[in-house]
Each structure stands twice: as C-alpha cells, then as structure tokens.
C-alpha positions in Angstrom: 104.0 203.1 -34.7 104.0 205.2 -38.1 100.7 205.9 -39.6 99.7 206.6 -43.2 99.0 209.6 -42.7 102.8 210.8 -41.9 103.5 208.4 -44.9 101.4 210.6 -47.1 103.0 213.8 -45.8 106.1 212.4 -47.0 104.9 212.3 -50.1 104.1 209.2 -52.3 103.8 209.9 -56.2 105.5 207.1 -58.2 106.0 204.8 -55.2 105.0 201.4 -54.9 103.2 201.1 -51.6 102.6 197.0 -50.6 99.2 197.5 -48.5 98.7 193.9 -46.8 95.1 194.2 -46.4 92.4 191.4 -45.2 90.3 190.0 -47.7 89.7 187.1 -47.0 85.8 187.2 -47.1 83.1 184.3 -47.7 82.6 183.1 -51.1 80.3 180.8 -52.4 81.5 179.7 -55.1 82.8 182.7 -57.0 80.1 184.9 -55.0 81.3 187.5 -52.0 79.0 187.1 -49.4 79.8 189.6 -47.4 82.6 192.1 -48.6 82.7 194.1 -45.4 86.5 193.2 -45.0 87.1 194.6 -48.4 85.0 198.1 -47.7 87.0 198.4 -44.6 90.3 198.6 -46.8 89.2 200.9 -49.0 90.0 204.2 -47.1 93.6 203.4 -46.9 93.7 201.9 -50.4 91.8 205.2 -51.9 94.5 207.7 -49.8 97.1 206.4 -51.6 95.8 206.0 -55.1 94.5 209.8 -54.8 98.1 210.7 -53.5 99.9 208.7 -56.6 101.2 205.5 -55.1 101.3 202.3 -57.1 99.3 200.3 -54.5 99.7 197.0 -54.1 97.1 194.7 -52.7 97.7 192.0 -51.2 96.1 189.0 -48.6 95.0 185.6 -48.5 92.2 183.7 -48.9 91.0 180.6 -47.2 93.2 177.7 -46.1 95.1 176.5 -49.4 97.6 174.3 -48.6 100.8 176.0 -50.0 99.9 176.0 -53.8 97.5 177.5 -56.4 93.7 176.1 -55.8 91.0 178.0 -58.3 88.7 177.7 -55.3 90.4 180.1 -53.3 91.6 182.9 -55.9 91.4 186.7 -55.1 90.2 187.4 -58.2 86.3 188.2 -56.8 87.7 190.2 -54.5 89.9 192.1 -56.7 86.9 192.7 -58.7 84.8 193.8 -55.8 87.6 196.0 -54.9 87.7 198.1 -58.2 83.9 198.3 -57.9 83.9 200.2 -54.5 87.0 202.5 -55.5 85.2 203.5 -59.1 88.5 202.3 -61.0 89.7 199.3 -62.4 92.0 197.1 -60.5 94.6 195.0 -62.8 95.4 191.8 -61.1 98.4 189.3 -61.3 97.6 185.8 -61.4 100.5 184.9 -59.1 102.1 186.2 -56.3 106.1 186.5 -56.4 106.3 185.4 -60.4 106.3 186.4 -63.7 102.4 187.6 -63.9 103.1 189.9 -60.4 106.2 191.7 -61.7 105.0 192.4 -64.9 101.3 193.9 -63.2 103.8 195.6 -61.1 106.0 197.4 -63.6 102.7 198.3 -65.5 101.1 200.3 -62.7 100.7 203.8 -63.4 100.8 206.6 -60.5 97.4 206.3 -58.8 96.6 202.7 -59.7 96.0 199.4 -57.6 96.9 195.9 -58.4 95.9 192.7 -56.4 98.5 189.9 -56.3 97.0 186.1 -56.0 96.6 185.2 -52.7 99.6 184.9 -50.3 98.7 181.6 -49.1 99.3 179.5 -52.5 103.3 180.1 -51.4 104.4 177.8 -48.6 106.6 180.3 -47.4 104.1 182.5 -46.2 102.9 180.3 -43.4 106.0 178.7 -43.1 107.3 177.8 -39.3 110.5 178.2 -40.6 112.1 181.4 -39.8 114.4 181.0 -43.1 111.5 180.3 -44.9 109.4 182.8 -44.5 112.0 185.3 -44.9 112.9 184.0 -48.2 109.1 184.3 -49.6 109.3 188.1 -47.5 112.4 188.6 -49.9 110.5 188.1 -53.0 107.2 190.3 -51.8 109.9 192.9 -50.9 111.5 193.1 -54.2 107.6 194.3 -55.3 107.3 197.7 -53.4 109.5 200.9 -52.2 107.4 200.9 -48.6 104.4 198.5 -46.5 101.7 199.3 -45.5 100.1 197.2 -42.7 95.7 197.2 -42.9 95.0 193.8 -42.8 94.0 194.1 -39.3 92.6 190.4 -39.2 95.6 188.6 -40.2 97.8 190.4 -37.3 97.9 187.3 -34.9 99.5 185.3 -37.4 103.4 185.0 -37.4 103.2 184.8 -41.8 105.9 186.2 -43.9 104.0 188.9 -45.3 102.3 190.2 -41.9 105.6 189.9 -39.6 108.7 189.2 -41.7 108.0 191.9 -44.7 107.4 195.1 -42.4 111.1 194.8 -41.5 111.9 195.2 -44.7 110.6 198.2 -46.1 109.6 201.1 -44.3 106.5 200.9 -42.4 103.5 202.5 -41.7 100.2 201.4 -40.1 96.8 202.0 -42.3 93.7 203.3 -41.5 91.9 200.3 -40.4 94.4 199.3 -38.1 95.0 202.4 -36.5 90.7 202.3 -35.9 91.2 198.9 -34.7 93.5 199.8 -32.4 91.9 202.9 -31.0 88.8 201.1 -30.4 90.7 197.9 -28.2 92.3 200.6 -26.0 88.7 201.8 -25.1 88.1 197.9 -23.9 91.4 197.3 -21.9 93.2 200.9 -21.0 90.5 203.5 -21.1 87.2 201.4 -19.8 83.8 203.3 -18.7 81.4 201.6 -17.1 79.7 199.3 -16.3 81.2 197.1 -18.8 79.6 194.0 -20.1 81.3 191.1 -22.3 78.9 188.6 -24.3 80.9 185.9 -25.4 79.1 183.1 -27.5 80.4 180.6 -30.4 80.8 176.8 -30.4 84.1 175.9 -28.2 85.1 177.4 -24.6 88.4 176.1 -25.3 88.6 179.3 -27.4 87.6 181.8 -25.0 89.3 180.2 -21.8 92.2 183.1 -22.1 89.8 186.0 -22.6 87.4 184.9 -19.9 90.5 184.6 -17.7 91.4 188.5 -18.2 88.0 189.7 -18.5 87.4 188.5 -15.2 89.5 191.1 -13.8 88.0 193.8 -16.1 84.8 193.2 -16.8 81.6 193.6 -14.8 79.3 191.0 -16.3 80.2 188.3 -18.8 77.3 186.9 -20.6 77.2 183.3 -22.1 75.7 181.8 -25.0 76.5 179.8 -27.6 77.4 176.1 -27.6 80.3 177.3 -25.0 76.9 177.7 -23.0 76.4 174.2 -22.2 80.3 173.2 -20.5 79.0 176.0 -18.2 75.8 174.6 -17.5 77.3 171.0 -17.4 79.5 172.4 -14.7 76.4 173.5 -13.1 75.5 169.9 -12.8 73.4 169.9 -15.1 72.0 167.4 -17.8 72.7 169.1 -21.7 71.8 166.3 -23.8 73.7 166.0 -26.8 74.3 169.7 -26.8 78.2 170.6 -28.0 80.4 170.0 -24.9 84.1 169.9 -23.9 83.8 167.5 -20.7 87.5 168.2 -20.3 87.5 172.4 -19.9 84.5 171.2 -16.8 87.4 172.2 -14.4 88.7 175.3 -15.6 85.0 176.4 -16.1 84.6 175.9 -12.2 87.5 177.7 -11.3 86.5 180.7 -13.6 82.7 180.3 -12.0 84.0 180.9 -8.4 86.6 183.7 -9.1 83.6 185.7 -10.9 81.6 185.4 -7.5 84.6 186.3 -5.7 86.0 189.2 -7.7 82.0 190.5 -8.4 82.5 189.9 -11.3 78.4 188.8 -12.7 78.8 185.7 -14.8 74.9 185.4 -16.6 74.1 182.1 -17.9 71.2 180.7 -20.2 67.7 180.5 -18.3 66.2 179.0 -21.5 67.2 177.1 -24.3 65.6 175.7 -28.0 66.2 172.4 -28.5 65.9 169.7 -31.1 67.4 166.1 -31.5 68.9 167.0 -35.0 70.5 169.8 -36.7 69.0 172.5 -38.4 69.6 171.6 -42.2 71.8 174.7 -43.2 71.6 174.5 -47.4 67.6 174.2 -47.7 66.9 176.0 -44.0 63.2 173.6 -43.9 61.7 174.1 -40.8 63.5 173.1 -37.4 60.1 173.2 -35.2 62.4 173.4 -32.1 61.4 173.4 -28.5 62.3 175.7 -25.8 63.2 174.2 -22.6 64.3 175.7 -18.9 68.2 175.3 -19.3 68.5 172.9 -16.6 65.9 170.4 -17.8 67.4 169.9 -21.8 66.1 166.0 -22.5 69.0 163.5 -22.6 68.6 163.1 -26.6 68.0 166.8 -27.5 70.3 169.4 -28.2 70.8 173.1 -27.3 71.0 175.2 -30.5 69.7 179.0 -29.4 69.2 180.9 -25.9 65.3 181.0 -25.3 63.2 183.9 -25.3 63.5 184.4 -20.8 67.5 184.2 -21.9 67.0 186.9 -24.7 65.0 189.3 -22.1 68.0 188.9 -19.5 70.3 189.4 -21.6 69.0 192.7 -23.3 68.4 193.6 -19.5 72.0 193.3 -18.6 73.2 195.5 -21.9 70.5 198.1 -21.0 72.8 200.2 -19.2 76.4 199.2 -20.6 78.1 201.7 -20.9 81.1 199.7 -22.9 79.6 196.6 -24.7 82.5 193.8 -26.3 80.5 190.7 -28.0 82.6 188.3 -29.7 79.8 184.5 -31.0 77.1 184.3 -31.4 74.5 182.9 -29.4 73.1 179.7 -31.5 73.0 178.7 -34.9 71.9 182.2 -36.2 72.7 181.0 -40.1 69.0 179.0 -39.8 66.0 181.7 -39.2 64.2 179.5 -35.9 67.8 179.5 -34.4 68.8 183.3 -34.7 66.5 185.4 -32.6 69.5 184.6 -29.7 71.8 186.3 -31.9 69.2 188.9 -32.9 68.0 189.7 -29.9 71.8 190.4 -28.7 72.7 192.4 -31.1 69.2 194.6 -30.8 70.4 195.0 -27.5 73.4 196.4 -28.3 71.4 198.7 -30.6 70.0 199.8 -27.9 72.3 200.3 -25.1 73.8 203.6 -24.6 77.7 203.0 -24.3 80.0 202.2 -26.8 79.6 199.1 -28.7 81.5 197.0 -30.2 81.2 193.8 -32.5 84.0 191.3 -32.2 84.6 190.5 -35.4 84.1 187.0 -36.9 80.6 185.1 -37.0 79.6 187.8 -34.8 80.2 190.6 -37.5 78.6 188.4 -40.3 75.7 187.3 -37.9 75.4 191.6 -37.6 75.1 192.2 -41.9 73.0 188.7 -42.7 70.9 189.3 -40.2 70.6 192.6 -41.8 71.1 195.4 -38.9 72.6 199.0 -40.1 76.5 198.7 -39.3 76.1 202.2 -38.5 74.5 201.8 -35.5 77.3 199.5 -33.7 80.4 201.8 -31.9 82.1 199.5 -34.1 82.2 196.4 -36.0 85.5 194.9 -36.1 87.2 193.0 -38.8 89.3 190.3 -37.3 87.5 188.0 -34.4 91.0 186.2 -33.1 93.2 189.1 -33.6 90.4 191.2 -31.5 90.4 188.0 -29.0 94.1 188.2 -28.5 94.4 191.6 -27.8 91.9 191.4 -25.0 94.6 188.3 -23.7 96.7 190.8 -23.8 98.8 188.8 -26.1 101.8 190.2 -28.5 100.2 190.3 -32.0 103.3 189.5 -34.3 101.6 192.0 -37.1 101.4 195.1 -34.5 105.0 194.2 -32.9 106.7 194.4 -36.4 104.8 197.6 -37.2 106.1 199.2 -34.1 109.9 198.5 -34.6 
C-alpha cells in the first residue's frame, strides 16, 4: 500500500488530489457536535495544501436516500474544516455537476474544496457493480490522483471508497495508515494480558468479534444492553431490559468455549434499573435503582452497570497491558446512566498498556463525557470498520488501496 508520504515525494504542485475523507459527524441541526472525524483529516488534508495540491474533499453524511436532502449537507463541515486549517474552504453544492467542476477548475495550488456529500448520488451506494462505476467515472474525471483517509467508510463496498481508487493512482493518508498501525497492535503484534470491553445495544453486532477474540483475548468484558442476552443465558430474569432471545444459543456456545480456551468472560454483578427510559432531550431526573444482576424485577429495565460492576471492571483493566473497548456500557447520553461508561473509560486512563477506543458511541461517549483524548493510546475513527478488522474481514476500502 502507497502512502502520502511517497505521494508527496513525488511531488504534487498543480495536482488535483481527491482525498475521500470521513466526515460524517453529528449535527444537530446545522450544529457539529463533535468534529473529531474532521480533526483527524486534517493532517493529510494540510500536507497536501502546504505541498500545492488542489485538494479535494470529499465524504458523506448521514443516510440520504440517493438525492439532495438540506438536512444532511456538508456544508457545516466544510466550514468546520476551513476553521481548523486557518484557510478558507470553497465548496460545491453538488457532487459530479455543474457547481463541482466549476469549484474544481477554480482551485488554486494549495487550496481545498468540499464537494456535497457523496450519498445524495445513488451510484455511490449502489449494489450494482455498473453502477457504481459509472458514478466512480464522474468523481474520477475531478482529480489527477486519490487519496484514501476516510478510515470509517472503509467497510463499505461504495463507489467512491472501492470503485474510484482503481482509477487514479493511489495512496493511503495519514489517518488510515495510524488506523492501521494501531489494529496490527490488537491482532498481529499483541502484549499482554489483553482485555476486550465490548458494550452497545445488540449482541447480534458483536457475535463475529467475540467469536475471534475468543482465541486472542484474555478477558472479554460485557456491558451494555448486549449485557442482558448474556445474563438471560445465565438463566436469569432481565425484565424488560433489551434482549435478542434468538442469539440465547450462540451466547451459550461462546460462554463455554471462553471457560474452555481460558479465556475470562466478566459479566455485570450490578445493574441500575428503571421501568421507563431516561428522557434523552430534557435529561429530568431518572432516580434509578441498582439491583444484583440476577435479581432485575420483571417490569424494570437494565440501563447502566452498577457501581460493584464498575469496580470489577476497572480491576480487570488495572493491569492490561493492551486494552480494545468498542460500546458503551449503558445509556451514557443521560448523566444517572453514564458512570458505566465513565467509569470504563477512567479505567482505561488508568491502565498502563496501550489503549484504544473503538470508535463509534464509544469515541463520542470518550469527548461528551469530556476526558482528554490525549490520554487514550488511541481513539479511533470508525467503530464497524475497527469491528471488521478484528473479524478479520476484507475491508473493500483497504483491498482497493493495496492493488
């Protein structure tokens, strides 16, 4: 795989360099919430500016479904973008058309443009081979080489992550040559011991990485509403808690081959518990209650590890010397529902290994909650993509980057 840096050693002055980045951050309303997927572009973005590329930005945004939708416009982020380089950032109001060429053809040496986001084309998600191509065609006719940093987008088979690298030369940015560094540390190059806390709502979406881990890791740690299929397979009574009765078996089978490979799987002690959900917008008081995890009442539901879960957990992470956490451990966006999450995160803090934040909720649980990135290994910026990897999955973005 090419990286940017043998790119810039070739020289890019007056070239238009197609950088598909990640920017697809949280808006509310017109506001970025958290912009740390637009920071982390902004190394290779800057290289190539300084160097005198025409730099093109480009990502999506959301889930529009194929067309132009206001709500989802790159246009914050292009702004945001401009802000942390210290330079304005034209931007096109479309993608392929008139409003992109013409940005295009007006960049300067050293200047970036933003393109609208890649999803308001159908082509770009398209399952059609044909299709996607076509729309790959149109962003190729923008730029002289690609550069791939969009580092959460690299699962996805999309036209402008997969099809587009093929045809241009290609390099790999910054970001996802960090990225990738960092998941070799997890997989090839492990020190140890090495523990795994995996939280978030569904177990269905973790069944693959548990399945690997359990032949890598040394203690997997559970929280989260994926918590409660685990203790339901237990035997025992979760309430109304979130559960997927039908992943019961495969969360048995994964149960038994941790005890038989020695591998320790750590459960909730503890929960908080409440018989409605947290209200979210106004966050008005929860006054949840904390119950032994194998006593939640048949019309309450589990929404936090308790405060006996929170001490074993930081226990197990004491001595890690590699730390992966991907979910977090309850509803950590209301405040009596995120000293689970907290406390994990502290704990990774505080353990003495390298550490590393999964991406996802787990990343923006790490900046609302407001701990110093800084003091993570590393924070990464795409949850599945990081999830895959661990599989040990192809990732189409990383496979075209290679050829």
């Amino acid at each position: 795989m090419k990286t940017i840096d043998e790119l810039l050693s070739e020289g890019v002055t007056g070239k238009r360099v197609f950088v598909r980045a990640d920017l697809n951050v949280p808006l509310d309303g017109t506001t970025i919430t958290d912009d740390g997927r637009i920071r982390a572009v902004v190394p290779t973005v800057k290289a190539l500016a300084d160097a005198g590329a025409r730099v093109i930005v480009a990502s999506h945004l959301g889930r529009p479904k194929g067309a132009p939708d206001p709500a989802f416009s790159l246009a914050p982020a292009a702004a945001r973008l401009g802000e942390l380089l210290g330079a304005e950032v034209a931007f096109a109001e479309d993608t392929v058309g008139t409003a992109a060429e013409s940005t295009v053809a007006g960049l300067a040496d050293g200047r970036v443009a933003v393109i609208e986001n890649l999803r308001f084309n159908a082509g770009e998600t398209s399952k059609d081979d044909a299709e996607r191509a076509a729309f790959a065609d149109k962003l190729a006719a923008l730029a002289d080489v690609y550069v791939g940093d969009g580092f959460g987008a690299v699962h996805r088979k999309h036209a402008s992550v997969y099809d587009l690298p093929k045809k241009l030369p290609h390099y790999a940015g910054y970001l996802i040559a960090t990225e990738i560094g960092v998941l070799k540390k997890l997989t090839d190059d492990v020190r140890r011991p090495y523990v795994v806390a995996l939280g978030g709502a569904k177990v269905s979406d973790k069944l693959a990485v548990i399945d690997q881990l359990l032949g890598k890791a040394d203690r997997l740690l559970i929280g989260g509403g994926m918590a409660y299929t685990f203790l339901k397979a237990k035997g025992y009574e979760v309430g109304i808690s979130l559960l997927q009765e039908d992943q019961i078996p495969a969360v048995e089978e994964y149960m038994e081959r941790a005890e038989k490979n020695g591998v320790e799987l750590v459960l909730p002690v503890d929960v908080l518990v409440s018989s409605e959900f947290p209200d979210l917008k106004t966050k008005a008081p929860a006054h949840p209650t904390t119950v032994a995890a194998d006593a939640i009442p048949a019309d309450q539901e589990g929404l936090d590890i308790g405060p006996e879960t929170r001490k074993l957990y930081a226990s197990k992470l004491a001595d890690a010397a590699t730390v992966f956490w991907n979910g977090p451990m309850g509803v950590f966006e209301h405040p009596d529902y995120a000293e689970g999450t907290k406390a994990v995160a502290q704990a990774l803090v505080d353990a003495p290994g390298f550490t590393v934040v999964g991406g996802g909720d787990s990343a923006a649980a790490v900046r609302t909650l407001g701990f110093d990135e800084n003091a993570f290994g590393h924070i990464s910026t795409g949850g599945g993509a990081s999830l895959e990897y661990l599989e040990g999955k192809t990732l189409p973005g990383l496979a075209a980057l290679e050829d």
